[in-house]
N, C-alpha and C positions, 0 to 999 in steps of 0.2 A: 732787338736783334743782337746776337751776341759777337764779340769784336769780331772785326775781318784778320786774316792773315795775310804777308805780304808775299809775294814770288816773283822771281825774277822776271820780265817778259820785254825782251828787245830785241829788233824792231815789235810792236805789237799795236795795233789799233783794234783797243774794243769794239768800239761803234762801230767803225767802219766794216769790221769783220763779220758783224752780227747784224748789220742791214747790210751782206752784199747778196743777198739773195740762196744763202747754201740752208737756212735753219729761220723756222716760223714763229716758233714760239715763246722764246726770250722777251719779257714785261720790263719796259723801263719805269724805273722808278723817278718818284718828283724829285724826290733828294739826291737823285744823281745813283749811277750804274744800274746792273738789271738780276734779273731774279729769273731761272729758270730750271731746267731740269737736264742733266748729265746722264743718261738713262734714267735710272729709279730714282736718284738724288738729287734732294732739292741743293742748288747752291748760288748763292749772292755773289756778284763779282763787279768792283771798282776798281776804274782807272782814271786815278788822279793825277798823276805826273807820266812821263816818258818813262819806259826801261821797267814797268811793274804796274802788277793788280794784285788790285786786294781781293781775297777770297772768304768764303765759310769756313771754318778752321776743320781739318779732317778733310780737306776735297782738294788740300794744295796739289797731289799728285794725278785727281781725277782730272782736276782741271787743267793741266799742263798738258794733259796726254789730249784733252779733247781738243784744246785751244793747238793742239802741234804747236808748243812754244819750242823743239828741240827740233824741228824744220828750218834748216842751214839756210835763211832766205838769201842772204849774199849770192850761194851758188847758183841758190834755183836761179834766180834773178838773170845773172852774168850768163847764164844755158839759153837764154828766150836769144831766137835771130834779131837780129839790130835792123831797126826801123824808129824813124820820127813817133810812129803813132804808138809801138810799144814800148818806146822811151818814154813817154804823155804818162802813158796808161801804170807802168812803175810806178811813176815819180807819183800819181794821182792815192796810186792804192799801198803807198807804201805802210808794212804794217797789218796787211790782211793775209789771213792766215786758212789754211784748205781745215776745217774743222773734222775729226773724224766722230762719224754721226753712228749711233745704233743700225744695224744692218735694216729690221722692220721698216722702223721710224721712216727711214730716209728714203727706202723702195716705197713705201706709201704714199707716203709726203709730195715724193717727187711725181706718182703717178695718178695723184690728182690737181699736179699744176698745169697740165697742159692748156694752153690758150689762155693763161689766168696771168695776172698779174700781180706782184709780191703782194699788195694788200691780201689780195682775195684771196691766194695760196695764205696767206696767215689767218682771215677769217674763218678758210677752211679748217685748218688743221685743228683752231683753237675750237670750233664746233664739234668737230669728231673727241677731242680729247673733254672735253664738258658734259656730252650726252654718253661715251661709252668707256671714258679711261679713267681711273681709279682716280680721286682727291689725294690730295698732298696734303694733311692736318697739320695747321699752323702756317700755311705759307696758300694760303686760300688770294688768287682765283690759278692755281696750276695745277694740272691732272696730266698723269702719264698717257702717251700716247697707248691708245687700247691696241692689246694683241692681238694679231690677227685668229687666236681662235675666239676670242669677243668681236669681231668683226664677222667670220664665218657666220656666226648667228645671229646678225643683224640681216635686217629684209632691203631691197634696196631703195625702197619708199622712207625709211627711215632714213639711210646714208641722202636719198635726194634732199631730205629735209636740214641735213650742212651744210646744203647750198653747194653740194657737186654734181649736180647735173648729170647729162651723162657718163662722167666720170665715175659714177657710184656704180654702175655695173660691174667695169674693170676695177675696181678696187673691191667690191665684193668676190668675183672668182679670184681674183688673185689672195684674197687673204685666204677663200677654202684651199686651193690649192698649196698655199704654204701651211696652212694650218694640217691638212691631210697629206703629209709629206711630198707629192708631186714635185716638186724643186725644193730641195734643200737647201736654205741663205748659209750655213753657217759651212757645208761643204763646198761652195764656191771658192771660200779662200784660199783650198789648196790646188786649181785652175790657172790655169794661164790667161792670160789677158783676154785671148780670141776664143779661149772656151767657156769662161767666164761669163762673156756678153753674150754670146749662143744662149748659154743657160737661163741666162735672166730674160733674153729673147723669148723663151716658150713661155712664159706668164703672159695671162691677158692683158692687152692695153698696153704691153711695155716694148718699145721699139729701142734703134740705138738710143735716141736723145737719153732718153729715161734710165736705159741701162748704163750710159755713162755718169748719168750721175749719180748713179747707183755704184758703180764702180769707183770714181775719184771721190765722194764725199762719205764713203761707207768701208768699204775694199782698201780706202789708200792708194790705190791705182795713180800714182799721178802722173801717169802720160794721158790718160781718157782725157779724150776732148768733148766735152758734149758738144752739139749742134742745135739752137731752139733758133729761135727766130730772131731772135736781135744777134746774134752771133752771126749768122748768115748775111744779116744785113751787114756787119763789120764786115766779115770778111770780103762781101763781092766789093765791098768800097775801098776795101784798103791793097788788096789783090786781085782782082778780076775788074777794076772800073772802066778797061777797057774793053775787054770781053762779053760776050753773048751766049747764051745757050748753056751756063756752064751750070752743071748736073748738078745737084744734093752728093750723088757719090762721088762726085769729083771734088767738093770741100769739101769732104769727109779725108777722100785721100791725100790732099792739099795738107790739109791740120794734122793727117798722123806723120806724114814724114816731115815736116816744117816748123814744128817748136818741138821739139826734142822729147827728154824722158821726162820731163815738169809740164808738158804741155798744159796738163787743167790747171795748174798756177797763169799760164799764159792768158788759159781761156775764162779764167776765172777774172783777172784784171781788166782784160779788154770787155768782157761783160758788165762791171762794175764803172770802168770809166762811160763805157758808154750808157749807159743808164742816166750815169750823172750830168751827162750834156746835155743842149737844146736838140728835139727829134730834127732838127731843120742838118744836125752835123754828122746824118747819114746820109745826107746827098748833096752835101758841099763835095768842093777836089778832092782827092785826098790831099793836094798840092797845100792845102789852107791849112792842116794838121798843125 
């Protein structure tokens, strides 16, 4: 493999960024860092030391742009509301970065994780991109995620066969309907936040969760909070643990006005820390935090 290049990157955690649940298909290598795909382009990337990664030479600029290594974390950081638990959750995930992912890739991605868990969200993805997305020659086993008009013309006996379950329905009308213009991804960008999520709302299968992450990990939206199920459980424990009855649309409206304009950095951290806890420290006090 030919030398890496060096680039600035601090705060910056690879690993930790690349197993926080935003992106599936990144391969860690025996020898250390991982090997993946930037859109079309394959590219290597190590970190060795604090303050920088080494890259494929030719992709220093892709990769900074994807990695948002020019993301002011100081600020986002100091914008989250002060609490014990998202003091934890900083200090846990410092270094993890809101990646910006291909529009497709990410709507897809995202809209065959439901009820899945990150392995199985990566077993998924890495089947669809095996059986219908183009090889990468010379950096074999990575294939670009297939377009949704190669998706379009998959059956959904075939998509069940990557082990998406009922998910392969909603991911097949959704790739006809972007593949036959019905929602356009690329004119979302110039929408507003609430019109945005409407839009990506009329695709099959895609609710807020999904449209959020579709918005923060795609769009750059980084007030989008998504809501999945561990998120939910954070929040009634850290905020409503005394409360009852309280609605999905009331965290929804809880998180838009209560971590600021970085919220999916908020929700993104609190997701990752708590992943990395015992499941027993969603229904401890919050008081034990």
């Amino acid at each position: 493999m030919t030398d890496l290049v060096p680039i600035p990157a601090l705060p910056f955690d690879l690993q930790q960024t690349l197993d926080s649940g935003q992106v599936f298909h990144w391969v860690a290598e025996e020898r250390g860092g991982y090997r993946g795909l930037i859109g079309e382009t394959p590219v290597r990337v190590v970190q060795r030391r604090e303050g920088e990664i080494l890259v494929t030479p030719g992709a220093e600029a892709l990769a900074g742009r994807y990695f948002a290594l020019d993301h002011d974390l100081e600020s986002i950081c100091a914008s989250f509301p002060e609490s014990p638990a998202m003091t934890e959750a900083v200090a846990f995930c410092r270094g993890v970065r809101i990646i910006r992912q291909p529009l497709w890739e990410c709507l897809a991605t995202f809209l065959t994780s439901s009820m899945k868990q990150v392995s199985h969200i990566r077993q998924m993805s890495q089947a669809l991109r095996q059986r219908f997305g183009e090889r990468v020659p010379g950096w074999e086993p990575l294939a670009l995620y297939p377009a949704p008009e190669r998706l379009a013309k998959a059956s959904e006996a075939e998509l069940r066969a990557c082990g998406l379950g009922f998910r392969a329905k909603n991911l097949l009308a959704t790739a006809r309907a972007v593949a036959e213009g019905v929602v356009d991804l690329e004119a979302i960008r110039a929408l507003d936040d609430a019109a945005a999520l409407a839009e990506l709302c009329r695709l099959p299968g895609v609710g807020p969760k999904i449209a959020n992450c579709t918005l923060l990990f795609a769009y750059e939206r980084l007030r989008a909070f998504p809501i999945d199920v561990w998120i939910e459980r954070v929040l009634r424990r850290l905020y409503f643990a005394r409360k009852r009855n309280v609605t999905p649309a009331r965290l929804r409206e809880f998180a838009a006005h209560s971590f600021g304009p970085y919220g999916g950095y908020a929700q993104q951290y609190l997701f990752h820390y708590a992943r990395s806890r015992p499941r027993s420290w969603l229904h401890e006090s919050p008081g034990e935090i």
